[in-house]
N, C-alpha and C positions, 0 to 999 in steps of 0.2 A: 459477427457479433451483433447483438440485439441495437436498435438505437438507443439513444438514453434517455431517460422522462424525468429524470432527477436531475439537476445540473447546475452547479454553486460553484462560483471563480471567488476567493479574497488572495489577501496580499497576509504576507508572514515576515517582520522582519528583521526575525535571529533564526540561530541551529537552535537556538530555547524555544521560541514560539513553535518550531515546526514539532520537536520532539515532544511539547507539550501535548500538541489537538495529536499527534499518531498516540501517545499516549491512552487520552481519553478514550477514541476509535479502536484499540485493542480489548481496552474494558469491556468493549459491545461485542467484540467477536467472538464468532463458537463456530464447532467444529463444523467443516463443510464452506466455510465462507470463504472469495476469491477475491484478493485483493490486486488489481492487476497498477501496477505503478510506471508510468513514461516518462522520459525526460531526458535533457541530453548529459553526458558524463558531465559530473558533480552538481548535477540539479538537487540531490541529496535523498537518493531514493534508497540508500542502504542506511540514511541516518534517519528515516520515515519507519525503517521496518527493527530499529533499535528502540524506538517508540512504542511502535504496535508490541514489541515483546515485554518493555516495561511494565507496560501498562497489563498486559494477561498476568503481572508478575512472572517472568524468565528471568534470571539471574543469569543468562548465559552471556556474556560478550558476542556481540553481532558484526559478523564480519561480511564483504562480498562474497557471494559463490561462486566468482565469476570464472573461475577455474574447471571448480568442483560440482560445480553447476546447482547443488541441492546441498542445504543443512538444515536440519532441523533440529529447535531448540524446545529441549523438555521440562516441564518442571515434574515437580513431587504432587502427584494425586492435581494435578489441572491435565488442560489438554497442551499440546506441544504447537508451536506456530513453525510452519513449513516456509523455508526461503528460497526460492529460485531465483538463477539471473540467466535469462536468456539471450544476454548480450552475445556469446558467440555461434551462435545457433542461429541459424535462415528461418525466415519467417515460415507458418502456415502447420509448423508443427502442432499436434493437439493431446487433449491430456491420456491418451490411452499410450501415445509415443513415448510419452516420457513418468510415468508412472506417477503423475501425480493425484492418482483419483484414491489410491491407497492413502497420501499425505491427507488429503482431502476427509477423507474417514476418519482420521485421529487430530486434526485440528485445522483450524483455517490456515490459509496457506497466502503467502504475499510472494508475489512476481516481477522480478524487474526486469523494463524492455515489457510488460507484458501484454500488449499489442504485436508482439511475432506470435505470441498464442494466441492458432484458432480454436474457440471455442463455437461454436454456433450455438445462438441463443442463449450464452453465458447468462448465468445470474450471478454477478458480480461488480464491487465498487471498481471505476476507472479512477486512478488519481493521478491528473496530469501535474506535472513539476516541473517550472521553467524560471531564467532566473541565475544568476544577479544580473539587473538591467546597466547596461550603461553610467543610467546617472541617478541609479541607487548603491546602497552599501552593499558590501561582500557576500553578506549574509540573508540579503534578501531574497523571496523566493516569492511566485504565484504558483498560488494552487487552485488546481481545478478540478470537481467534485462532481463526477459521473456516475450515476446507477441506473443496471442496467439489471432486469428483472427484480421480482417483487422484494427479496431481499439486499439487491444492490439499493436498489428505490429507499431501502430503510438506513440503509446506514449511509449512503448519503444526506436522506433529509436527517439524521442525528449530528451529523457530520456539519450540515450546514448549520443549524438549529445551536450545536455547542460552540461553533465560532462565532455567532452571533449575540450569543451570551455571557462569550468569553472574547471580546474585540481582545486581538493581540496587540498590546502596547507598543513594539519597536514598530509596526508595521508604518 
């Protein structure tokens, strides 16, 4: 995976705040975009892609795929956001293994674990998630804002640019 040239750490501190800024960040995506998300269980990266779907307006309930591995959530005449969770999957797999270049075609796609996906020279947003600290609240989280080719590059700096505009109040 490419380096990143984009790159914005803030603090969030509710499941409001977080679900807000994925909210806005789904407003911007279109089909073809890769949102890959890391963090350790319950850093809240299945409550990040309930956001991104909000916000494209999906009405679907977002749940982990971490069984099922892939759901994707359709709406009425938009495009559909693609959910993977690569948690029980070994690293190094890539998108032709696992058919997500087809998701990829009919709408942007979000990945969790998604650093076991190699992409080489991926163009796609990194969103790291870590979090709640010791001697912060339950619901706090740090996010960290990585793009990586020319349209991770954009929806990071929007990404940075709309938290900046938008300081989350609990943080």
């Amino acid at each position: 995976m490419s380096e990143p040239s984009v790159t914005f750490t803030t603090q969030l501190g509710s499941i409001d705040d977080t679900i807000a800024f994925a909210e806005a960040l789904g407003q911007e995506l279109e089909p073809g975009d890769l949102v890959l998300l890391e963090g350790d269980l319950g850093a809240g990266k299945t409550t990040f892609v309930s956001g991104l779907a909000r916000g494209m307006g999906l009405a679907s309930a977002v749940k982990s795929p971490t069984y099922t591995l892939v759901h994707e959530y359709r709406g009425i005449g938009r495009p559909g956001l693609g959910h993977v969770d690569l948690y029980r999957l070994p690293e190094g797999k890539d998108l032709s293994d696992l058919g997500l270049d087809d998701l990829l075609a009919r709408g942007p796609v979000a990945v969790e674990w998604g650093t076991r996906l190699f992409v080489p020279g991926a163009d796609a947003l990194l969103v790291r998630m870590s979090g709640p600290a010791a001697d912060s609240g339950p619901e706090w989280r740090e996010l960290t804002l990585e793009g990586r080719g020319e349209r991770g590059d954009d929806l990071a700096s929007f990404g940075m640019a709309w938290l900046m505009l938008n300081p989350p109040p609990d943080a």
